[in-house]
N, C-alpha and C positions, 0 to 999 in steps of 0.2 A: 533557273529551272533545275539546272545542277544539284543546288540545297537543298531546294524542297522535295525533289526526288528522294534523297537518303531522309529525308525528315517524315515521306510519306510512307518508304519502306521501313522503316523504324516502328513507327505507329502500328502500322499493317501489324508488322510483327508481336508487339506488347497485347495490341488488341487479339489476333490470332492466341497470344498465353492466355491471356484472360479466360479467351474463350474457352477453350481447352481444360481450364483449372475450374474452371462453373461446368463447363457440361460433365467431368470427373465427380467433380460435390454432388449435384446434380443426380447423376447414376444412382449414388449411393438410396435415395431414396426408394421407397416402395415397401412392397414386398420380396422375399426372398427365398428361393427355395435351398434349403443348407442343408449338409452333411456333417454329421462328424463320424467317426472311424475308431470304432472300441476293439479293440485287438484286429478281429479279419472284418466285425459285422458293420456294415457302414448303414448309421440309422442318417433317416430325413428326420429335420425338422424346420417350424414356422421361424421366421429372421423378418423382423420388421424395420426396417431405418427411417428416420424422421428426422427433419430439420436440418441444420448444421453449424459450423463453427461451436461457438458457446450452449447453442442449444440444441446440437447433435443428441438422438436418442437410439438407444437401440431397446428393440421388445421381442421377449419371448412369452413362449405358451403352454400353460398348461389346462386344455379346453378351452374356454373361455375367458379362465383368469389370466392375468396378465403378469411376467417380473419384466422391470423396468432397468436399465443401466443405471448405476452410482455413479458412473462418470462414462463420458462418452469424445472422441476427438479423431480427427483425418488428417494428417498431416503429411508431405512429400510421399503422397500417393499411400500411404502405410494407414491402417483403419483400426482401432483399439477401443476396442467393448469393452469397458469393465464393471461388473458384477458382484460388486465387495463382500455383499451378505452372504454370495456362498463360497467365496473365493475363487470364483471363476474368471477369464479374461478370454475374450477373444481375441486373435491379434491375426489381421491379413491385410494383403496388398490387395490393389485393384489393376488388374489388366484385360483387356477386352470386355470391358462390361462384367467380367466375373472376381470372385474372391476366394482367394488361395490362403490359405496359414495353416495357425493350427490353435486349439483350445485348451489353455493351461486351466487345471483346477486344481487347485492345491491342497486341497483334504484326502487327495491322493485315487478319489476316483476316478476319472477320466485320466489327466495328468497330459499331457501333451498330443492329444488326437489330433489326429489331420482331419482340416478344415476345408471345406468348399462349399460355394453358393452363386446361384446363380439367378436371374431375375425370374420373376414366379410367374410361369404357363400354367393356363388350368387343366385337367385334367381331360381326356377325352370325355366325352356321354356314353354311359354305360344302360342297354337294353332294361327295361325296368323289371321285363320277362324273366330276364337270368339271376336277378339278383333275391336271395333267400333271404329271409326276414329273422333276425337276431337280437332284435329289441326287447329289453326286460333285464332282468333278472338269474343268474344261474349261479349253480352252485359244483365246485371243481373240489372233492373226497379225494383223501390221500389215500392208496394203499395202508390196510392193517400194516403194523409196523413200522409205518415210513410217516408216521406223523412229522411236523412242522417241527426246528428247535425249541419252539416256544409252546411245546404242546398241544397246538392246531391240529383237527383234523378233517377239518374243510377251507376254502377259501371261500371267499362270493366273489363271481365277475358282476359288473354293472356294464349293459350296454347301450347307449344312446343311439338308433338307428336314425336314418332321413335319405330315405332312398339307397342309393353309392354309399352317403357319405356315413362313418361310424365314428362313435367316442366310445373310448371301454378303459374300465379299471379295474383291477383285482385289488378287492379290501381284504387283508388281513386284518389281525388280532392288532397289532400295531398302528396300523393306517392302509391308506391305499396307495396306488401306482403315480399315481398322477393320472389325467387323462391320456391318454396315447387316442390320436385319431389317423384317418387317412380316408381308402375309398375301399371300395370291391374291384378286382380287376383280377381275370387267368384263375377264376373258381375260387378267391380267398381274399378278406379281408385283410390288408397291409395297414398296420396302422403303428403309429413310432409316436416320441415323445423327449423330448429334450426343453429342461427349462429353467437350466444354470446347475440343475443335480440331476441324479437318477436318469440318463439316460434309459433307454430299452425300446426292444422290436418287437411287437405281438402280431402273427399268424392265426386267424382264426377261419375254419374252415367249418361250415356243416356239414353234418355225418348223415350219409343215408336214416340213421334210427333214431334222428330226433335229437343228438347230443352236438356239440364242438367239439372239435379238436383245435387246442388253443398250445402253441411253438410260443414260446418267449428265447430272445439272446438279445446278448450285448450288457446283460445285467450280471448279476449273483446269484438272480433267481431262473438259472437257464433250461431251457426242458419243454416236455412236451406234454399236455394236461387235459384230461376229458372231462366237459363241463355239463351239467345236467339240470333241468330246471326242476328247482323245490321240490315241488311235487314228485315228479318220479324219484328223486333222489329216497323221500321220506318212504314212495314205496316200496323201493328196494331194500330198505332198510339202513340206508347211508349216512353218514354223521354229519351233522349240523357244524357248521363254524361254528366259534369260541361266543359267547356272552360278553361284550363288553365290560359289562358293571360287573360282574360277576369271578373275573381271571384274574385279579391283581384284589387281595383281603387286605385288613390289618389285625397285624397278629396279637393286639389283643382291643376290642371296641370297646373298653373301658380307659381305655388310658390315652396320655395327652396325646397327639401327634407334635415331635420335636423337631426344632431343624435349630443350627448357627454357623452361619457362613458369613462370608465378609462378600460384600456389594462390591461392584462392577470400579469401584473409588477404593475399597481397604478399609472400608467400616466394616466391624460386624457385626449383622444383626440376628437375631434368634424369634421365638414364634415370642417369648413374653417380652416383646417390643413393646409401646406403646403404639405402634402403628398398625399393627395384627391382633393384640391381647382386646377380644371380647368383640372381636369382630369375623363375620361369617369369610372364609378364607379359600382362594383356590392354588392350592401348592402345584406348581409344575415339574415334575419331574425331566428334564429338556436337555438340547444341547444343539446350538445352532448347527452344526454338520449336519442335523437329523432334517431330511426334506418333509418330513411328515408335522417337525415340529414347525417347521415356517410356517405351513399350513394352518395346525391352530393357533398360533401368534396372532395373525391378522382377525383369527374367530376375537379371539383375547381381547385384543384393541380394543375388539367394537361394545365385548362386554363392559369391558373396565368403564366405559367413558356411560356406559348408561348406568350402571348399578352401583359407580364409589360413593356417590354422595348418598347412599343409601344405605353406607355400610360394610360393601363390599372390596376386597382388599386382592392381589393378586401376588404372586411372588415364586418366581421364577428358581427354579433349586435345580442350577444351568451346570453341566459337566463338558470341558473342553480337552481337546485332545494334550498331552503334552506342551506340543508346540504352541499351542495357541494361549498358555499359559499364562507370556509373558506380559505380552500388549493388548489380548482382547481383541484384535484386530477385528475377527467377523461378529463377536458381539457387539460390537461400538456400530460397526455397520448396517446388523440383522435391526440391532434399537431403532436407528433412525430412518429406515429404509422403509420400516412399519409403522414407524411412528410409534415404541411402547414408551409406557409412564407407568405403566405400575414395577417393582424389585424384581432384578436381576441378580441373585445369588449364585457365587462361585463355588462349587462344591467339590470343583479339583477335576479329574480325568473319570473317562466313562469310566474305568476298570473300579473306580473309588465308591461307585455308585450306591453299592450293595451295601457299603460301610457307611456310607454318611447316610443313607434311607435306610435304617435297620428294623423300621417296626412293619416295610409291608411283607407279603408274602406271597410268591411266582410274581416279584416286580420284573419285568422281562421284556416291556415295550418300550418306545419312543414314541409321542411323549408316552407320559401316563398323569392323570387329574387326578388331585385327591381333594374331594370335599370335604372341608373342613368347618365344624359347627363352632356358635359364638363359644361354647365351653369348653374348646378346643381338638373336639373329640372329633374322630373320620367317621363323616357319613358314610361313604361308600369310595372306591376310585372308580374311574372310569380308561380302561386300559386302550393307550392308540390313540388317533384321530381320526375320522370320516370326511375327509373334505367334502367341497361341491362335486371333484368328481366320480363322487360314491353315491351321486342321487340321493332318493328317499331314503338313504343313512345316512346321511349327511341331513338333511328336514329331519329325522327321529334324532338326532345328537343335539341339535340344537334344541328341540322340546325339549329332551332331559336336562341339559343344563340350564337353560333359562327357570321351568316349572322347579328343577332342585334351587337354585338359586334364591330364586321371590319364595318356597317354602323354607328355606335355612337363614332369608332374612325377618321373614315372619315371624320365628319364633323370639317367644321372649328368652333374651338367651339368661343364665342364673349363674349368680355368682362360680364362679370357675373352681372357686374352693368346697362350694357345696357340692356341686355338681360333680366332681373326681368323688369326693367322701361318699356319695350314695352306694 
């Protein structure tokens, strides 16, 4: 009896770990309500965990769209997200059901924020009475003098209402925010945004006379902005955001558009490749640190794979920081995270940019598009990117590029040497 006692207390005990080590794993699933902490402002965001061991996942959000872990693992209670394509890592312990660390990003924006998360409560129900309707479209004018550095002198916000709940982005001349969402609650819409880059916290409150008042922190772009829709804007007489196509020229529409950089290997290639010579071309001006450029990568993808056998060629004119110089590290990862197949061209550090693109003019966004005809000539660029969560500028960017696209593959494009001689 003696034996089997210590044989039954034994067992009791391994099975008690087990259990213990499974209802831990276990925990980690769901959803998550997380923080991270930018200097004093501490934004929420969406934390999803899925699966485990080998096939632990962690998901974040930007609206709707999703970034996925590069790799993912739990071990001796310690939990490690990582996020390669933007060089981000989560890193926390699990104690009472909650998680504690902090979030390393190594492009130098975040950089070691403290981290917390705890499992996802939904939010109270909010009176449907109280809540102001924000839905649409507006447009947030700088101050005379106080334009944009990129010469803006409007932003647009995009806002997605559904009762409480809100999505909103401010599109610049560059790209937009990402979505930032949340609810209405204490007279103002709280809505944050974390999704491996670009943190930030938007406030938006309605004004007695019709406008917002929109607080942004925890970004670069910090402050407090009055947003006004279209119309009243045009009748005050206020200035319109930037023209996409229009803010980035080439400084001469006669002449080639050039590039020779060496690929993502140490080959160099140049526009009179046999891989781009005589073919309709989209040059990217890029650089994975830019969140606006992951953004249209994934657009990219989707083109390449419908339009190459048709002609169409893509190629990536990628500027990395110094340090990233050496190994490529987040382009190797941004590649296969999105899955790109079309050139990856190294053009050196942002600051080089101005020098190795010397034929545009006010080149000044990330990215920036440049259509390129079979005769090698710039149709037009297209400055920034529009994601999905820019709404119906995001559906008009994708018209333009598709309808430029099938009309720059339509033409008969003519000997390259005739076509410079005209």
């Amino acid at each position: 009896m003696k034996m089997y006692s210590k044989y039954a207390i034994a067992l009791a005990a391994i099975l008690a770990g087990m259990s213990a080590f499974a209802a831990s794993t276990d925990s980690l699933e769901g959803r998550w309500d997380a923080t991270l902490t930018v200097k004093t402002t501490v934004i929420p965001f969406r934390l999803d965990i899925s699966g485990s061991g080998a096939n632990l996942k962690g998901t974040l959000y930007n609206g709707d769209d999703k970034e996925f872990t590069t790799s993912a693992k739990f071990e001796n209670g310690k939990l490690v997200l990582d996020f390669a394509h933007y060089l981000t890592t989560i890193i926390a312990t699990v104690k009472d059901g909650q998680l504690t660390g902090k979030i390393d990003q190594r492009n130098g924006e975040v950089g070691g924020s403290a981290f917390q998360a705890k499992h996802y409560v939904a939010p109270p129900t909010v009176s449907a009475a109280s809540i102001p309707s924000i839905d649409g479209v507006w447009e947030i004018p700088f101050e005379v003098g106080k334009e944009s550095p990129k010469g803006e002198k409007a932003w647009r916000l995009i806002v997605k209402q559904n009762g409480a709940e809100a999505s909103a982005a401010i599109l610049r001349v560059d790209g937009d925010t990402g979505a930032l969402t949340g609810t209405f609650h204490d007279g103002k819409y709280s809505l944050s945004h974390f999704d491996g880059s670009r943190p930030g916290l938007m406030e938006i409150t309605a004004l007695p006379d019709g406008t917002l008042q929109v607080v942004q922190s925890g970004s670069n772009r910090n402050g407090k902005l009055i947003a006004y829709r279209p119309e009243v804007a045009r009748a005050k007489g206020l200035p319109e955001p930037s023209n996409y196509t229009t803010h980035t020229t080439p400084r001469d529409a006669n002449e080639v558009f050039t590039y020779k950089m060496p690929d993502v290997n140490g080959k160099v290639l140049s526009n009179d490749d046999p891989k781009f010579k005589g073919k309709v071309v989209l040059a990217i001006v890029t650089g994975t640190w830019c969140p606006n450029c992951h953004d249209e990568a994934q657009y990219l993808v989707q083109l390449y794979k419908k339009y190459r056998d048709q002609g169409l060629e893509i190629v990536a004119l990628d500027f990395e920081e110094p340090e990233q110089q050496d190994d490529l590290a987040r382009v190797h990862a941004f590649t296969k995270q999105y899955g790109v197949e079309y050139t990856y061209l190294i053009g050196g550090a942002p600051a080089e940019m101005w020098e190795k693109v010397p034929q545009l003019v006010n080149l000044n966004t990330w990215p920036a598009t440049v259509f390129i005809r079979r005769d090698g000539r710039v149709d037009h660029i297209h400055a920034g990117f529009a994601a999905p969560a820019s709404g119906e500028f995001n559906d008009q960017l994708k018209k333009e590029f598709t309808s430029t696209i099938e009309r720059l593959l339509a033409e008969n494009g003519k000997a390259l040497s005739a076509s410079v001689s005209q």
